[in-house]
N, C-alpha and C positions, 0 to 999 in steps of 0.2 A: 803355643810352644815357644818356646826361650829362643833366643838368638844366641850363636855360638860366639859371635866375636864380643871380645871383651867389652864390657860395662866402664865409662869414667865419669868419675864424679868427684867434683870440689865441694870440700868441706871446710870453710874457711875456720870454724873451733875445733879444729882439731890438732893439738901441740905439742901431744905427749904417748910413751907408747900404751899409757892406759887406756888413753882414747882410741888407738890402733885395736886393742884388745877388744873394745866394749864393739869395735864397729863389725870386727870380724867374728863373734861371738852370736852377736845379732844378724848379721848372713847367713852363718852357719845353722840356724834354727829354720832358715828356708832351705838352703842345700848343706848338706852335714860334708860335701866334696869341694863344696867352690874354694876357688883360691883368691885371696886378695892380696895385693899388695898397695903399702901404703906407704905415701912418702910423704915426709911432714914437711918438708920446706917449702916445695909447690903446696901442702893442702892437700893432695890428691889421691885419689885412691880408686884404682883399679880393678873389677874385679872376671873374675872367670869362672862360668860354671852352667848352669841351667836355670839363671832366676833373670824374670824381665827384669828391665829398665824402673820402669812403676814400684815393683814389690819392692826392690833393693833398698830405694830412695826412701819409701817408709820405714825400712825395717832402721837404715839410720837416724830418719828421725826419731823413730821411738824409741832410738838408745842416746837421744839428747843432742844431737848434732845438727846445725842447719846441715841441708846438700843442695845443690844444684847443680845438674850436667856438665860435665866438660866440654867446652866450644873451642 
């Protein structure tokens, strides 16, 4: 089962709001509710909903983006 507390992960190609688009697009085909917010100057991008840590990170990589954890 999913952790409730928000998900953070750097995505250091990510620079534009397409990229914002493609990454929440690709969340949303795991939770059609999550919420993400993303903020392009850190990189970062936060999300909220009912998908693990694991899943999210793939689902950005396979919409073209390196990620790694936020620390």
């Amino acid at each position: 089962m999913a952790d409730s507390t928000p998900l953070q992960f750097d995505v250091p190609d990510m620079d534009c709001q397409g990229c914002v688009r493609s990454i929440t697009e690709a969340l949303r085909k795991l939770d059609p509710n999550v919420h993400v917010v993303a903020d392009l100057e850190s990189k970062r991008v936060v999300i909220g909903g009912e998908i693990d840590a694991g899943r999210a990170a793939e689902a950005i990589e396979a919409a073209g983006f390196d990620v790694k954890a936020a620390g």
